[in-house]
N, C-alpha and C positions, 0 to 999 in steps of 0.2 A: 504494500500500500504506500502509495506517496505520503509524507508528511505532509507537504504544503498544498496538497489540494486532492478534493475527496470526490469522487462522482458519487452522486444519488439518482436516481432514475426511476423515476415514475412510466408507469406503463400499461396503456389497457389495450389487448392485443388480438387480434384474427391471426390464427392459425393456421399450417397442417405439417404435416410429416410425412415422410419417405413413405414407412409403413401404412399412416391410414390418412392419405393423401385422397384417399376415395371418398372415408366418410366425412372428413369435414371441408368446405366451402369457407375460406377465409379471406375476405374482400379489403380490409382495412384496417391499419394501427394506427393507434395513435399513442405519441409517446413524449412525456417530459424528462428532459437530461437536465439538471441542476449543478454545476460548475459552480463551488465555494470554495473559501478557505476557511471555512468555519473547522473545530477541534473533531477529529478524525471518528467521537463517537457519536456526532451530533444525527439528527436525521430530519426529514423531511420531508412533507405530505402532503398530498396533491390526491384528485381524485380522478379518473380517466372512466371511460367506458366503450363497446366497441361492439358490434354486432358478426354474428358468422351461425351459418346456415350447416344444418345436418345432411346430409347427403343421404348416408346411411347408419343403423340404431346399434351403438356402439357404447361400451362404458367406460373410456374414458380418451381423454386425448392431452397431449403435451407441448410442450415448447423446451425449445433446446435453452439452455442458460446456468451457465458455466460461471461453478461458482458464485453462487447470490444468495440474497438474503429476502424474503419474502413477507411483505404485513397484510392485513384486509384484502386478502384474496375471496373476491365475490365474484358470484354468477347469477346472474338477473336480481341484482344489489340485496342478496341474500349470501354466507358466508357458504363459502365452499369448500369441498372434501379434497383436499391436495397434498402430495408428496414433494419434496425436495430433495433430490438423493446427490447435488452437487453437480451433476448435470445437466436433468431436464426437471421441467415444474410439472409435474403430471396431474390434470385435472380431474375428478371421478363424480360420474353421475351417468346417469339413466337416459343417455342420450336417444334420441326417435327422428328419423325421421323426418324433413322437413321443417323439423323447429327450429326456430331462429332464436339466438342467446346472447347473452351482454357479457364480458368478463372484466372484470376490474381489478387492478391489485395495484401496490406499493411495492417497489424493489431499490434497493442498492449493492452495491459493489466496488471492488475496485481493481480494476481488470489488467492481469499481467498479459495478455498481448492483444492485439487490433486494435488497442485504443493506448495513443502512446501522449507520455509527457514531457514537453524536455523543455530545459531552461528557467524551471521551478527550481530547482534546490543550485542550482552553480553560476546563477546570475546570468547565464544565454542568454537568448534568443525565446521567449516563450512564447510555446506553439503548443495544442492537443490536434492531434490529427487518430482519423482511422485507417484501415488498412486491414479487409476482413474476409482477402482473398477465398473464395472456393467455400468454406466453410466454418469462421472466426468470428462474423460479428457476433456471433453468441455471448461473444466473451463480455461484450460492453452492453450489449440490449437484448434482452430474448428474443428470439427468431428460429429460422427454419435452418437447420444445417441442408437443404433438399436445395440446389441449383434451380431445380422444378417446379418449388413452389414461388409462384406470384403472389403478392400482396400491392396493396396502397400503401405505402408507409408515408404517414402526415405527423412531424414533428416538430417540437421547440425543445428551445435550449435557455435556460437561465443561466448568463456569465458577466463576470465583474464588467465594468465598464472601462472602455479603451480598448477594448478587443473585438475585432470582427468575428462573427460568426457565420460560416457559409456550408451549408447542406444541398440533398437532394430537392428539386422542384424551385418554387417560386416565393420569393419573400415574401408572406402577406402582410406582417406586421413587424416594428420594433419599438419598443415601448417600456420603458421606464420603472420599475416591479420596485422601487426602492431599494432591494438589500443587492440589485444587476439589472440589466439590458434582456426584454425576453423577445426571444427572436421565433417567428413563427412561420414556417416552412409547409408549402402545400404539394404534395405531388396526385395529379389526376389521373395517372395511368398506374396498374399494379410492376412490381420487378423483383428480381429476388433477392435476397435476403441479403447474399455476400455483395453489394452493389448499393446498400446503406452505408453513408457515408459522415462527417463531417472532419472540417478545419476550422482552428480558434487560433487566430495570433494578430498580428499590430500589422494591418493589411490597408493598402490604398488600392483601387478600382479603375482602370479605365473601360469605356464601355462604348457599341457598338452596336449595328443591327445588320445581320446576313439579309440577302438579295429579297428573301422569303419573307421578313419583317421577324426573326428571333433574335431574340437582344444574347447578345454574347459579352461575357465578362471577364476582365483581364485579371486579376488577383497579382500587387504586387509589395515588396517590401517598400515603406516612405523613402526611404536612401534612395532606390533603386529606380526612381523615376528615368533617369538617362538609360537604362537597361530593356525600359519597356516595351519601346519596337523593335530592335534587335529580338529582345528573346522571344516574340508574340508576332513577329516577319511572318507575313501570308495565312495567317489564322482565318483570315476573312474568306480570303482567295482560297483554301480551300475547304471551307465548311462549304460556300456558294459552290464547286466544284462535285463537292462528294455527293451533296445535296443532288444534283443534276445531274449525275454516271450512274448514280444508284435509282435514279428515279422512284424513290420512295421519300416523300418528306419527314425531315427532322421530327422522329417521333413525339419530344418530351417540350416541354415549355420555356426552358433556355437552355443556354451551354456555358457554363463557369470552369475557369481553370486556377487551379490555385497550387500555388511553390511551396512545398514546405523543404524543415531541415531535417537531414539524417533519412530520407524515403527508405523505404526496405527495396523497391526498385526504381525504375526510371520513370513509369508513371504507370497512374490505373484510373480504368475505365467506369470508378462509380455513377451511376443514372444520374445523367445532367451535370456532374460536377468532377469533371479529371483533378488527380492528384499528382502532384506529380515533384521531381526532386527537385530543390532548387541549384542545386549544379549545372541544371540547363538553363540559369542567367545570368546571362552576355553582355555583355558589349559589343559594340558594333565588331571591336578583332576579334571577342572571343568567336562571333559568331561565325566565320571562313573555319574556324577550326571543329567547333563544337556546338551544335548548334541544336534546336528544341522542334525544328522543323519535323523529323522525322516521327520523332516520339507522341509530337504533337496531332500529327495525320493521323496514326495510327490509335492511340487512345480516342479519337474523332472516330473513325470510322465503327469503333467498338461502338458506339452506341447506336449501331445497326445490330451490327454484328456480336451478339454477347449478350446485350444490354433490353434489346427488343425483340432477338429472337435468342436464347440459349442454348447451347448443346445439353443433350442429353445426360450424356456423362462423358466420363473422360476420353472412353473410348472416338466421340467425337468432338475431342477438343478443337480442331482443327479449325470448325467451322466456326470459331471466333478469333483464334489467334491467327489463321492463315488468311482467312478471308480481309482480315482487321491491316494483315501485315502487305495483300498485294494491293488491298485502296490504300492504303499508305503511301506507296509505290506509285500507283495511278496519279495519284496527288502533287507527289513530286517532281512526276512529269510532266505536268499541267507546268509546274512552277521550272522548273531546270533543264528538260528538254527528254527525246529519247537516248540522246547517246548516255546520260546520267542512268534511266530506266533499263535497260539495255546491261548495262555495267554493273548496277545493282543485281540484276539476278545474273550475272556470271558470275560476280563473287560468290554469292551464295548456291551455286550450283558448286564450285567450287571448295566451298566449307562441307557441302552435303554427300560431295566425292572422299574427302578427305578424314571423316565420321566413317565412311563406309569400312575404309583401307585399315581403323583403327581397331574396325570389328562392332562398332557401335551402333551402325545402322537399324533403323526397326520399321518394320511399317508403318503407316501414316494411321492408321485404326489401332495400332499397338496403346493401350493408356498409360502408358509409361513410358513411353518417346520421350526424347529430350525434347527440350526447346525448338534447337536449331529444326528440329522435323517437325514439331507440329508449326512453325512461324513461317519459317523459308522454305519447306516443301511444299505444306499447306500452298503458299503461293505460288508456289511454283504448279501446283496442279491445274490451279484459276488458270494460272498462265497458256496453258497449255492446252486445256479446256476451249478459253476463250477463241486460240487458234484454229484449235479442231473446229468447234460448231457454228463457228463465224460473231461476231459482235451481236447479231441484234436476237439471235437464237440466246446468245450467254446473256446479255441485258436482261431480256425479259421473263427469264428462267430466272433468273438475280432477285428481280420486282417480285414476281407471283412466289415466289418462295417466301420472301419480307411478308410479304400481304396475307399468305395465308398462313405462317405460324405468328403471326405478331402478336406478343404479350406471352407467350407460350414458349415451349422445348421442339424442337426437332432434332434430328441424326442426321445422317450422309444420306441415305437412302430416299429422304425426303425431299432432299434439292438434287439427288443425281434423275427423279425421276422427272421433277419439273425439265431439265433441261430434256431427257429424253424425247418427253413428251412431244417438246416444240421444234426438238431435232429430226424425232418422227424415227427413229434408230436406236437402237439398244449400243449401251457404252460399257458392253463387260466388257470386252477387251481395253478399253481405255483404263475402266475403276482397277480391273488386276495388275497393271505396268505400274501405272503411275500409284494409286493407294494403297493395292494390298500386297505389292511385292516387297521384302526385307529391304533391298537395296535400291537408292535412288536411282533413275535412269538418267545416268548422266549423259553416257554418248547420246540419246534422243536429245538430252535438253541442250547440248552445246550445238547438235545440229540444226538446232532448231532456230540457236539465238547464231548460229552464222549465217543462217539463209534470211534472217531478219534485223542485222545492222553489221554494218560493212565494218564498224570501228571494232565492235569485238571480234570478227574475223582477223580484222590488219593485227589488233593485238595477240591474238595465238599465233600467228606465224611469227613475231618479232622472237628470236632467240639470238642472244650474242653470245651465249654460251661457244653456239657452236661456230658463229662467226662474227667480231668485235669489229673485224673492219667493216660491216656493212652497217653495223649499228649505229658506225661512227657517221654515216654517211646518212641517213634515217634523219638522224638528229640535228640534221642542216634543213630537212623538210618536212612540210604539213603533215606530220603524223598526231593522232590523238594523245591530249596531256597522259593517257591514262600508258599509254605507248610507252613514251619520253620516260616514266616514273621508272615502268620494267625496264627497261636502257639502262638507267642510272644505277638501280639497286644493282643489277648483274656489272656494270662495269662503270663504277664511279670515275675512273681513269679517263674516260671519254668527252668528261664536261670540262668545255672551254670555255672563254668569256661570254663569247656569243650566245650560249644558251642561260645565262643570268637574265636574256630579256623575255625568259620565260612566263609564264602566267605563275601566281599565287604557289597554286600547286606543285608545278616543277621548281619552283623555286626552295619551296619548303624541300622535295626528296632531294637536295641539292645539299640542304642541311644536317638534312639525316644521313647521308651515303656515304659525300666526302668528308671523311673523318679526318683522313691526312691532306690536309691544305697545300696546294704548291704556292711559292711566292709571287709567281705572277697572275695566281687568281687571291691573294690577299685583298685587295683594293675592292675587286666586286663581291667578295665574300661579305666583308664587313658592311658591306652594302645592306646582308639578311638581316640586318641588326633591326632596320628602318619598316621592315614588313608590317601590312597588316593581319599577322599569324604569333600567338604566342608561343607556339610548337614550333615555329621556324625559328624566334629569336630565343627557347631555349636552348633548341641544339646547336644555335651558332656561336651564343654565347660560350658554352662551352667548348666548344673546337678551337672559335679563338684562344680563349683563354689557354686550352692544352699547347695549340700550337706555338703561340707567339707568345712568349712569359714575359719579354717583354715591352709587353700590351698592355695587359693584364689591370692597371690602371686605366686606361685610357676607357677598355671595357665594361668594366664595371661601375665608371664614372656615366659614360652612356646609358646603360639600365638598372640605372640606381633605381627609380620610382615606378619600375615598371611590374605591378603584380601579378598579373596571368589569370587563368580562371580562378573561377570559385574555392580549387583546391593551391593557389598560389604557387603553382610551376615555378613560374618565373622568378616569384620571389625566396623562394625556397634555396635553388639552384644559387641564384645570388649572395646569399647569405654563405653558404658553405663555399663559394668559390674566393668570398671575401675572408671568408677564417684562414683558409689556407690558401691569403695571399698575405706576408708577414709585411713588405716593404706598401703597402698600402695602408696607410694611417689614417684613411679620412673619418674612420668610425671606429665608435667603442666598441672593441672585439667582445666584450663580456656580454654587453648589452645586447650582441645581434646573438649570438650564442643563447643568452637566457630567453630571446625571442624565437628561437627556434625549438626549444626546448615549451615555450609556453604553450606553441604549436598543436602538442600531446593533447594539452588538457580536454575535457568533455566542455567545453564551452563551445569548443570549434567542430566543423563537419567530418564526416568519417574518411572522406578522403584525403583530407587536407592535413589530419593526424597521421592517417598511415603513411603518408610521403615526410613530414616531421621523421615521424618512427624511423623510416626508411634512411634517411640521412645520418638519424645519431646514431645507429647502428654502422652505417658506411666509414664515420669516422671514428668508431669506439667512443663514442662519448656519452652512450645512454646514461643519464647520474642518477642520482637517487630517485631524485622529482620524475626523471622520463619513466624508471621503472614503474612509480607509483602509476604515475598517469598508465602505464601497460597492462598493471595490473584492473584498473577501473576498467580499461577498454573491453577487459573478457567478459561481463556482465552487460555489455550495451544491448540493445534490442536490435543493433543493425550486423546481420549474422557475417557479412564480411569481416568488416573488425574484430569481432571475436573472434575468427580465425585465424587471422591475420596477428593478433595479439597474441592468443596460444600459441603459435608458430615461433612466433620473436622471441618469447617467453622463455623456450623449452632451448631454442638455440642460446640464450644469454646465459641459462642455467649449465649446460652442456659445456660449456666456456667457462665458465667458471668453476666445474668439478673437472 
């Protein structure tokens, strides 16, 4: 339990479950979260009520709810016969039949995962955000651990004042409760369970309306106003986009995006409001390197795909991650072009090759595929699909499949037959290649993407391996940046000056490759300093600095103030190049040392500590303070660092016996 802050939650709830999903009909929740810092035994009362229909005569039914504590549990505002065994609330009575009932209770909690606190006890950044993938919200609000089951979920939140509160649906109200700010939350369409959401933290707004008239909401930190179109670039462009491939309209009442700290991933697809990490905001340079574009499409399209219409089970995961992952793709074509599109699933045919040769391969119906196959094969089967049956056969099989499970579960077999249908052809032989065989088809898919963009043909044929002088000769002509890159990684020895008047990107694998600097590309090397790339100017920075000692001043008087992303690359890198530069006096060595070290602490983000870690480890300087901070990190709730911490942990241990 947190000391400084205690959830209580009020809760009167429509149900169902896995199991008797049949007999009960549960249409609508409604539920109060109360956010205080009142003394951890206090509690709190509210009354709720809520209606749900018998299907079939059954004696008793539950709700998932992990961990809670339970008062005035009523059923038609009479006291009710119920269990708490620590996981579900089991209700009992004499259920019939077409009768319609009321449930009301009191509950609190204080929930060790999907509902997270951070910057309450260490002076942060304070944020509550959730995160109740697959089957977790339980843990903060009773619900349905069932993908399956739909609900209305209609809620409010009582929280101190100064803090934004943003959830699923529409804001109806915010209003003044004297002891907080009560925020009141409508959603008109049912969704399920793991796709309730909220974020609580010190948030400014910019706002917006797609082509359709849906107000769309920008969610950012007050600092961070210069960061706001960099990191939210094309948000418009392509919800208006997906909106119109998809030919089915923006199901839900708006679309909110909001940044928090420490994400468990990159972002999620909660009803009407993505969450997502704040590592993806930029600035204008971070954005060439790192950008929210992608992550941004793709949590978007989820709320087709996932959000309005669900899989089944895991078995058909696909049809949210894959589907989510190739309008992503679509999206970014709209915005970057096809050779981008194009290149994008070559790489990923390429990671899907490369899974296989490991032995890791599974089918696409397997429910224990990694990622990489249900995200990147998933789309790559759209892909492939789409080729086969022609555009306007895969569009409208796309729509009629939206339309007819919308608010509801389907499987694969549901949309392979839509497409049939309109194709007028049976597609076993297509579903067993591409979905049910172990190993991805790679030769199809490379054959596919050469006879569909000239730039990923011209790139398989480039090999300097087997011949350098022809590469060298490549690299005087219009070949694709993506070309120039593979050129450089196999034979960094071939960049002359003339290719410094590269684009962005060859410029950057310019900084990555040549490692060993000759002196008469000095002048345009130091040139990468000036990029707009913080990947470019930290690997230049350090090459300089290896190469030319002395420089070495001159260097790091240039990127003195220069930070990097979110996880401070650049300045990190800085730091340790200035410790161990001795004839450099411009700063207090102690003082950049005890800032690198402060680094560790849980104040800062998980990436931004593990690269701290990563340096005073590099220089043997973890001291007492980094150990402690090491040891903090093993209990974080962001399961990287924990690892990453255990690892460091057991090596410094190891070291020391």
């Amino acid at each position: 339990m947190k000391n400084t802050f205690i959830v209580f939650c009020l809760f009167i709830v429509n149900f169902c479950f896995a199991q008797q999903a049949d007999f009960v009909d549960f249409k609508r929740v409604e539920s109060l979260i109360v956010f205080n810092q009142l003394a951890v035994d206090s509690t709190t009362y509210n009354s709720y009520d809520v209606s749900f229909k018998i299907l079939k005569a059954t004696d008793s039914i539950y709700l998932d709810a992990v961990n809670m504590e339970f008062k005035h549990v009523a059923l038609n505002n009479s006291a009710a016969k119920f269990k708490n065994d620590g996981k579900k609330l089991i209700i009992y009575n004499d259920f019939q039949k077409d009768e319609e009932h009321k449930l009301s209770f009191i509950f609190f909690n204080a929930p060790k995962k999907a509902m997270y606190f951070l910057g309450w006890e260490n002076d942060g950044r304070k944020q509550i955000w959730t995160q109740g993938q697959g089957k977790y919200t339980s843990n903060w609000l009773p619900s349905i651990d069932d993908v399956n089951d739909k609900i209305e979920f209609d809620l409010k939140f009582l929280a101190p004042r100064g803090y934004e509160v943003i959830s699923n649906g529409k804001l109806k109200s915010k209003a003044d409760s004297g002891s907080g700010l009560l925020w009141e939350y409508d959603m008109e369409k049912p969704m399920s369970s793991y796709l309730v959401a909220v974020a609580v933290g010190e948030y400014s707004k910019k706002s917006e309306l797609s082509k359709s008239g849906i107000p769309l909401e920008y969610y950012y930190y007050p600092e961070d106003s210069l960061k706001v179109e960099p990191t939210y670039r094309y948000s418009k462009q392509m919800f208006d986009y997906l909106e119109d491939e998809i030919g089915v309209p923006y199901p839900w009442q708006n679309y909110k995006q909001v940044p928090v700290h420490d994400f468990l991933y990159a972002g999620m697809e909660n009803t009407s409001i993505t969450i997502f990490s704040d590592a993806f905001v930029v600035d204008s340079i971070g954005f060439n390197d790192k950008n929210y574009v992608n992550v941004n499409a793709h949590e978007l399209a989820h709320q087709w795909f996932g959000d309005l219409v669900t899989a089944k089970s895991g078995e058909h995961h696909w049809l949210q991650e894959g589907f989510a992952t190739y309008y992503a793709l679509l999206a970014e074509r709209d915005i970057f072009g096809d050779e981008y599109f194009y290149f994008k699933l070559f790489d990923s045919a390429q990671d899907l090759g490369r899974q296989d040769m490991a032995g890791d391969g599974t089918s696409l119906l397997n429910p224990k595929s990694s990622s990489l196959t249900f995200y990147q094969r998933g789309a790559w089967v759209l892909h492939a699909l789409r080729t086969a049956v022609g555009d306007n056969v895969f569009k409208q099989a796309v729509k009629n499949y939206l339309n007819k499970y919308q608010f509801s579960s389907a499987e694969t077999n549901d949309f392979i037959r839509e497409v049939e249908r309109l194709y007028g052809a049976k597609l076993t032989g297509f579903v067993n290649l591409w979905l049910k065989q172990k190993e991805f088809p790679f030769d199809e898919a490379i054959t596919l993407l050469q006879k569909q963009s000239k730039r990923v043909n011209e790139y398989i044929m480039v090999n300097c391996e087997a011949n350098s002088s022809k590469c060298a000769e490549q690299l005087k002509y219009y070949i694709s940046d993506k070309a120039k890159i593979k050129i450089i990684a196999q034979n960094p020895q071939l960049v002359t000056k003339e290719l410094f008047n590269n684009s962005l990107k060859v410029r950057q694998a310019i900084s990555q490759y040549v490692t060993i600097i000759p002196k008469d590309l000095k002048e345009h090397y130091e040139s990468l300093l000036d990029d707009k790339s913080y990947i470019t100017i930290e690997s230049a920075l350090y090459n300089l600095w290896v190469n030319f000692p002395e420089e070495r001043a001159k260097y790091l008087t240039k990127t003195r103030n220069i930070e990097g992303f979110k996880d401070k690359n650049v300045r990190l890198l800085w730091i340790l190049l200035n410790l161990n530069t001795p004839f450099y006096q411009a700063d207090n060595k102690q003082g950049l040392f005890d800032e690198l070290v402060n680094y560790t602490s849980d104040k800062y983000n998980a990436d931004l500590r593990i690269n701290a870690f990563n340096y005073l480890k590099l220089i043997k300087s973890c001291n007492e303070r980094c150990k402690s901070n090491l040891e903090n990190a093993k209990t974080h709730h962001n399961w990287r660092l924990v690892k990453f911490a255990k690892e460091m942990s057991d090596e410094l241990n190891q070291k020391q016996n």
